[in-house]
C-alpha positions in Angstrom: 12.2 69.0 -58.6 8.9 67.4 -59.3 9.0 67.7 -63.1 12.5 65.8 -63.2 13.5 62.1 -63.4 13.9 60.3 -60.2 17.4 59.1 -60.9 18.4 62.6 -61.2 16.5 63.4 -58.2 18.4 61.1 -56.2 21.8 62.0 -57.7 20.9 65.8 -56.7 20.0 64.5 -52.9 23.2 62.8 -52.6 25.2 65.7 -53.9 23.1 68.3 -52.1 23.5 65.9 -48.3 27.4 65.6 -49.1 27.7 69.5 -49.1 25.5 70.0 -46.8 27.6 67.6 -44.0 30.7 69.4 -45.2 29.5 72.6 -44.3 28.1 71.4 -41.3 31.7 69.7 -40.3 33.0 73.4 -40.4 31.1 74.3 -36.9 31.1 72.2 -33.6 27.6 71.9 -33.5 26.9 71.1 -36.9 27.7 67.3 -36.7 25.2 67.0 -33.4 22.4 68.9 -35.6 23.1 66.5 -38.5 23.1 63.3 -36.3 20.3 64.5 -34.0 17.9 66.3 -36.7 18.5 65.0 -40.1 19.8 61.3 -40.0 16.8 60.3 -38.5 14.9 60.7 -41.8 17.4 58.8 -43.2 16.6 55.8 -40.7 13.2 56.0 -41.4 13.5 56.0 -45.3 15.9 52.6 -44.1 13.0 51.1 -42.3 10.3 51.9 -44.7 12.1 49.6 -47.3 12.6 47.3 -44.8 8.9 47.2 -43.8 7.5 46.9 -47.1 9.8 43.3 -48.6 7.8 40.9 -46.6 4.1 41.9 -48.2 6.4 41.9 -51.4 7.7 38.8 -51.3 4.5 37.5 -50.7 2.2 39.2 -53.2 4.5 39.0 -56.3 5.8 35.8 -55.8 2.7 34.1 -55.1 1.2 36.2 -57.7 4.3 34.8 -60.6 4.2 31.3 -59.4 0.4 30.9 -59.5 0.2 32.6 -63.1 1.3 29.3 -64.2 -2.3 28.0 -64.2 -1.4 24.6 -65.6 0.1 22.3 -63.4 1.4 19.8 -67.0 3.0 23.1 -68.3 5.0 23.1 -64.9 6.1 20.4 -65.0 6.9 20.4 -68.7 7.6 23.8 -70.2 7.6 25.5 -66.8 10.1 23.4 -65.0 12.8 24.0 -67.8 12.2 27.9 -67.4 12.4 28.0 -63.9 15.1 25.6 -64.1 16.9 27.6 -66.6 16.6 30.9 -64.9 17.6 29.6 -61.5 21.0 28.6 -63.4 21.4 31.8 -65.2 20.8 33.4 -62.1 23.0 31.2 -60.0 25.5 32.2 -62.7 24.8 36.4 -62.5 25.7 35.4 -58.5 28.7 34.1 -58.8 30.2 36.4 -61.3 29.3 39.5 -59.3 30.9 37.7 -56.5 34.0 36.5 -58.4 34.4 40.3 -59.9 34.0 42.3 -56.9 36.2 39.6 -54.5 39.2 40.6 -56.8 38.8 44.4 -57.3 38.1 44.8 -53.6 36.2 48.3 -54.0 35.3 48.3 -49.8 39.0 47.6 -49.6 39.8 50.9 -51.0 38.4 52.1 -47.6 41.3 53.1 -44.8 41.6 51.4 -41.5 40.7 54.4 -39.6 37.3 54.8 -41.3 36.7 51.3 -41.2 37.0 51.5 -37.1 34.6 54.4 -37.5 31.7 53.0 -39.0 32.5 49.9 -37.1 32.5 52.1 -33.8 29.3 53.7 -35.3 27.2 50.5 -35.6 28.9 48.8 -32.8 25.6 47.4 -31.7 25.0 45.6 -35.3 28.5 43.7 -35.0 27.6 42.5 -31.4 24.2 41.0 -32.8 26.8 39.6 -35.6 29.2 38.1 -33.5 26.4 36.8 -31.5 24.8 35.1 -34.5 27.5 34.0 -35.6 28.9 31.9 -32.3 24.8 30.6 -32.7 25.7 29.1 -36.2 29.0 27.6 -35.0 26.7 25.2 -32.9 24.2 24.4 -35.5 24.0 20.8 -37.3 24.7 20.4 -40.8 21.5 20.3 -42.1 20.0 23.4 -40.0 19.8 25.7 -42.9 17.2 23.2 -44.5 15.6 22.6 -41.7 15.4 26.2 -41.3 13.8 27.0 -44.3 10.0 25.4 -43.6 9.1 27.7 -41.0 6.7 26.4 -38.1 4.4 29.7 -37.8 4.5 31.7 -41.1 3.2 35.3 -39.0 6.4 34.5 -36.7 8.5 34.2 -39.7 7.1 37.2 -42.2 7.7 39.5 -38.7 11.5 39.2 -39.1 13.3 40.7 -42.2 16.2 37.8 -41.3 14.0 34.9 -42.2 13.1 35.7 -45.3 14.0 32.3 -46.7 11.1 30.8 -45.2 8.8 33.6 -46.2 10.0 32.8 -49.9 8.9 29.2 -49.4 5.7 29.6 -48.5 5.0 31.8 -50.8 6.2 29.4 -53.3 4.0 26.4 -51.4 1.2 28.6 -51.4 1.3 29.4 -54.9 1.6 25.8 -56.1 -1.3 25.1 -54.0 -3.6 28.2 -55.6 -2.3 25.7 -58.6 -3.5 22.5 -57.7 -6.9 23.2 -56.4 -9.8 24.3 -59.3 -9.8 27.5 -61.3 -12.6 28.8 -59.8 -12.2 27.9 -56.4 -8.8 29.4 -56.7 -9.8 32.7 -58.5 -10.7 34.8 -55.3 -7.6 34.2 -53.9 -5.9 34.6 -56.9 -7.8 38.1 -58.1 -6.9 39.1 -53.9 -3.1 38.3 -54.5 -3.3 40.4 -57.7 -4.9 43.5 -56.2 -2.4 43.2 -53.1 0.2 42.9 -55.2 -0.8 46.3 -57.1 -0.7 47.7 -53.9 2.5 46.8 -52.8 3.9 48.5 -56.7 2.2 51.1 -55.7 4.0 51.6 -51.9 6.9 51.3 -53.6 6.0 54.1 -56.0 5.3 56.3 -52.6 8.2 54.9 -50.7 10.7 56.1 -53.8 9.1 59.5 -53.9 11.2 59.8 -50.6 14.0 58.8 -52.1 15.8 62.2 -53.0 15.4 63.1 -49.4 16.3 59.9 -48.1 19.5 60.0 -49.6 20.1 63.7 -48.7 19.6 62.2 -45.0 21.7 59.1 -45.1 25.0 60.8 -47.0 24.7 63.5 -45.1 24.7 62.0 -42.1 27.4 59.3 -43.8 30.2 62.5 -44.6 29.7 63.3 -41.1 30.2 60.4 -39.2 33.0 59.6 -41.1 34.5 62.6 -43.2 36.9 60.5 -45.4 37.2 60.8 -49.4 38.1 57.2 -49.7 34.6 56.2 -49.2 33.5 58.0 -52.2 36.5 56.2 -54.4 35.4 52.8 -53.5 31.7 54.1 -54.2 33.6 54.4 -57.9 34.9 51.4 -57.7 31.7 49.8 -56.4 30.0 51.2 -59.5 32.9 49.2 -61.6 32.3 46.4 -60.2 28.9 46.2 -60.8 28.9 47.3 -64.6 31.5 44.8 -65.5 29.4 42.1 -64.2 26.7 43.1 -66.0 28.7 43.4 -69.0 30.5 39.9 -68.5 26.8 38.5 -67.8 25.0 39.9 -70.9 28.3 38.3 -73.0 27.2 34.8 -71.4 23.9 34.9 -72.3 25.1 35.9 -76.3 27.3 32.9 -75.9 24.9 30.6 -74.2 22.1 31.8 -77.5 24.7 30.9 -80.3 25.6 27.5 -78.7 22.2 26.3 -78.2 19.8 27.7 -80.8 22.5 28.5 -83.6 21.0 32.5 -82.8 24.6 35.1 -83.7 25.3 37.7 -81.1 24.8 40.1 -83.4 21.1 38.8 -84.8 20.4 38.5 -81.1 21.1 42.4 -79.9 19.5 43.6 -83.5 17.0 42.3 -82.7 16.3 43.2 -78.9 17.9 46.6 -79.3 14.8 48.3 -78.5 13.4 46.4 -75.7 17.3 47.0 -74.1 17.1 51.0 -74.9 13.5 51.0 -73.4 14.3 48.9 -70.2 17.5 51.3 -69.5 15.1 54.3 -70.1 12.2 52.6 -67.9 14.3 50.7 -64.8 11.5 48.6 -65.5 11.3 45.0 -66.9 7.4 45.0 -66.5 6.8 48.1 -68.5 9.3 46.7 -71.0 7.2 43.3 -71.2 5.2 44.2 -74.4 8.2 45.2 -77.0 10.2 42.2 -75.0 7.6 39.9 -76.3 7.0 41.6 -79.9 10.7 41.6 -80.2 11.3 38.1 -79.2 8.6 36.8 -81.3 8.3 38.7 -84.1 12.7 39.1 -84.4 14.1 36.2 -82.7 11.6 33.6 -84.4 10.2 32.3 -81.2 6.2 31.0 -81.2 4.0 32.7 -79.4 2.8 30.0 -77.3 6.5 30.2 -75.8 6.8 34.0 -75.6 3.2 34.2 -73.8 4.4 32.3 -71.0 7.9 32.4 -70.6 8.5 36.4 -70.7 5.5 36.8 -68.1 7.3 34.4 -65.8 10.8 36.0 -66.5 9.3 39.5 -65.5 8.4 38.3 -62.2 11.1 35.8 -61.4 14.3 36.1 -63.4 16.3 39.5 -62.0 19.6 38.3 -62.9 21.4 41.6 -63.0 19.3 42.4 -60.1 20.4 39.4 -58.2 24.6 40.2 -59.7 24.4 43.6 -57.9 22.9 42.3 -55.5 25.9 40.0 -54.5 28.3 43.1 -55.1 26.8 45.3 -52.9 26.2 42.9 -50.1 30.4 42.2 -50.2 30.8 45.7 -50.8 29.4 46.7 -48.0 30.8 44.0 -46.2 34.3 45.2 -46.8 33.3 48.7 -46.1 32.5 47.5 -42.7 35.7 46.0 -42.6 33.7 42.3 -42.3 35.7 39.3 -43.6 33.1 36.9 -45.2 33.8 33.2 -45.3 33.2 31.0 -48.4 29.8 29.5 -46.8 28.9 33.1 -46.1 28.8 33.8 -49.9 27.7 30.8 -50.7 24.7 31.9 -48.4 24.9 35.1 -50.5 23.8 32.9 -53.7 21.2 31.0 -52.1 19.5 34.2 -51.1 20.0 36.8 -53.8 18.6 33.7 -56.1 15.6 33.5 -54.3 15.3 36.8 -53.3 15.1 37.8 -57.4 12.1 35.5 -57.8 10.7 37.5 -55.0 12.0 41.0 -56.7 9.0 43.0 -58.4 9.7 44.6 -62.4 9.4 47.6 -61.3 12.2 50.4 -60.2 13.8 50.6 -56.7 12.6 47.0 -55.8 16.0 45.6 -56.5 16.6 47.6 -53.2 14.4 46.4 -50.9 15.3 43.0 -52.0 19.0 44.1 -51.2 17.6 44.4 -47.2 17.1 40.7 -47.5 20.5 39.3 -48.9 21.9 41.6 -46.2 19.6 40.9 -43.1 20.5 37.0 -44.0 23.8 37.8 -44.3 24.4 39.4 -41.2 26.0 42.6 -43.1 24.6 45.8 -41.6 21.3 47.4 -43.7 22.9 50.9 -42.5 25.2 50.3 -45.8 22.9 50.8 -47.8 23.8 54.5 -47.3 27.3 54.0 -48.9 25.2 53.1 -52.0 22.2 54.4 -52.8 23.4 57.5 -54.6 24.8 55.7 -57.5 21.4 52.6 -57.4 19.1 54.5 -59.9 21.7 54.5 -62.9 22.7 51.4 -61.9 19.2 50.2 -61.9 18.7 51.4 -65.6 21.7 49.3 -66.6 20.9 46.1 -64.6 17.1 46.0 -66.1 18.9 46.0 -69.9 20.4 42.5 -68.3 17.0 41.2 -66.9 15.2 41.5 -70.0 18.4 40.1 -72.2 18.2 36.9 -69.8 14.3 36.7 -70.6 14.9 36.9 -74.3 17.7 34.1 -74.2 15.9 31.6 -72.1 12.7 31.9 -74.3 15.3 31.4 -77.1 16.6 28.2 -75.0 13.1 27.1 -74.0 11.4 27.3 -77.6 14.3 25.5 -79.0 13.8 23.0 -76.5 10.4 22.3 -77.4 10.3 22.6 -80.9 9.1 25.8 -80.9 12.0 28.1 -82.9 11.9 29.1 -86.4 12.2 32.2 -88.8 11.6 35.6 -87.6 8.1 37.2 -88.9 8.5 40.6 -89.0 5.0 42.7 -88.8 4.2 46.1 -89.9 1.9 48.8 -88.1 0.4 48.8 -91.5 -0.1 45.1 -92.4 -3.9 44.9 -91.8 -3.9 48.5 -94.0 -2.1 47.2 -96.8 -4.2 44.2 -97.1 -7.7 45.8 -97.2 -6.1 48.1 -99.7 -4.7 45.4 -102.0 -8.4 43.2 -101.9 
């Protein structure tokens, strides 16, 4: 089990829990033993992603924002790639929300089961309700007023407030910014270390995975032994893969408009870093051929590709932040939960943010997932319905991020002045050159 990848891992988990809870549905004790015995591994896998998003908000957004070192190349180059990937990513949003609102894959899902998982997590829809009749009351300007938080260890100790940890981590690393170098570099070398700490937690945390999954669809099949679920889990997986396909087709359109760069010079050239991010999940491990690609392929300077591509890695997720947007109404419609149109647009706010908080590494789109939900008021028990199917997805969605770091580099050199011809190097170029003196 060891010696194989962990998207297979997880795929033989989910397989391995759904026959085991079909067995167990065969005897009149088996469903107690699954409940009683084996689902609580599955809530514990839950809350370990949920403990672990608050110390990574914190470490890898203050860690990206700080990395900026220069408050003039904030302002200047900085602010149009931050400006530009919060539009791209405001974009990835809205077309997962558009796509999955008219498939419906959570409507696929019968009334009957519907009332079960509803009857299930009975508790979660009462704290729903009850939020809801709170926000009925509020003012119109209580969401911003309710982002600066008043007591930032009162905030990070609820998972629903998670706006308000983002903007402090976003304060705090303007502020590492602003003050001098060296006053700023213990901090700075602290947020670092804690923030290779949190990767690695993550690393740990998805080691559990397989079994986390074999816990949470088992327990799934047996609290509510219906085959639709599984067919909207299909559709579900649609949904999200024509997004990303629609998405990667606006950033070869958005490329040729502005910079004059052909779809098909434009995936030539970033063919390998795409093959490489599918085959790593991983948009930080792909960071080195990104930037030899985009530099050395796309014609984009160096001083752009050394500062825009870190950034991206850190804070543009935007097929992280599209699946993001179809899951949470996914699971919404699983749970037979009609959202309203300020509910989604809450769903934008948040899965934007939430990717600037998301780190480049695999599984993390899933804890950030906890957060669009817990702000949503959707239930963070979905997350059971899909898991099996996040690893694959994952690979696909990290092709996206690291085509949407390529175009705005593209976007932000041409901006700047800072496009021209591709320079194509050689492994071999310093050989041949000694060889020809």
């Amino acid at each position: 089990m060891k010696k194989l990848e962990l998207h297979w891992q997880i795929l033989i988990g989910m397989a391995l829990g759904v026959l085991f809870a079909l067995l167990m549905v065969q005897f009149d004790w088996g469903p107690k033993i699954v409940s009683d015995w084996v689902k609580p591994f599955g809530n514990i896998f839950i809350n370990s992603l949920k403990l672990i998003a608050v110390p990574l908000i914190l470490a890898s957004l203050i860690k990206g924002v700080s990395d900026l070192k220069d408050i003039s190349k904030l302002s200047k180059m900085g602010g149009r790639t931050i400006g530009i990937y919060v539009v791209t990513t405001i974009i990835a949003v809205t077309i997962g929300l558009l796509v999955v609102n008219v498939v419906k894959p959570g409507g696929s899902i019968t009334e009957e089961t519907r009332n079960e998982l509803v009857e299930n997590y009975k508790g979660d829809a009462d704290n729903i309700k009850t939020a809801a009749d709170k926000q009925k009351e509020a003012g119109p300007l209580q969401a911003l007023e309710d982002l600066v938080p008043s007591n930032i260890f009162k905030a990070a100790s609820d998972n629903g407030n998670m706006l308000q940890v983002i903007f402090f981590a976003i304060f705090f690393g303007i502020g590492l910014i602003l003050i001098p170098e060296k006053t700023a570099e213990p901090v700075k070398k602290f947020f670092d270390g804690f923030n290779e700490v949190i990767l690695k937690l993550i690393d740990i945390i998805m080691l559990a995975a397989p079994y986390g999954v074999f816990a949470l669809l088992a327990a799934l099949v047996v609290e509510s032994p219906s085959l639709d679920l599984f067919q909207a889990l299909a559709w579900y997986a649609f949904c999200v893969l024509l997004g990303l396909v629609l998405m990667l087709c606006v950033y070869l359109l958005i490329a040729w408009i502005f910079t004059q760069t052909k779809p098909t010079f434009f995936m030539k050239g970033m063919s390998p870093a795409q093959l490489l991010a599918f085959s790593t999940s991983s948009s930080a491990a792909t960071l080195p051929v990104t930037m030899e690609r985009v530099e050395e392929h796309l014609g984009v300077e160096e001083e752009v590709t050394s500062f825009v591509l870190p950034i991206g890695a850190t804070i543009n997720m935007d097929g992280t932040s599209l699946y993001q947007a179809v899951a949470a109404v996914f699971i919404a419609q699983a749970f037979g939960m009609d959202l309203s149109l300020s509910a989604q647009l809450g769903i934008i706010v948040t899965a934007t943010l939430a990717s600037i908080g998301s780190a480049a590494v695999p599984g993390a789109g899933m804890v950030m997932l906890v957060i669009v939900l817990a702000q949503a008021g959707i239930p963070e028990a979905g997350l059971a319905l899909i898991f099996a199917v996040d690893r694959p997805l994952d690979m696909c969605r990290t092709v996206v991020n690291v085509s949407g770091d390529a175009t705005v580099s593209l976007l932000v050199a041409k901006s700047v002045g800072k496009l021209g011809e591709p320079k194509i190097k050689n492994w071999d170029d310093n050989y041949r050159k000694q060889k020809d003196s």
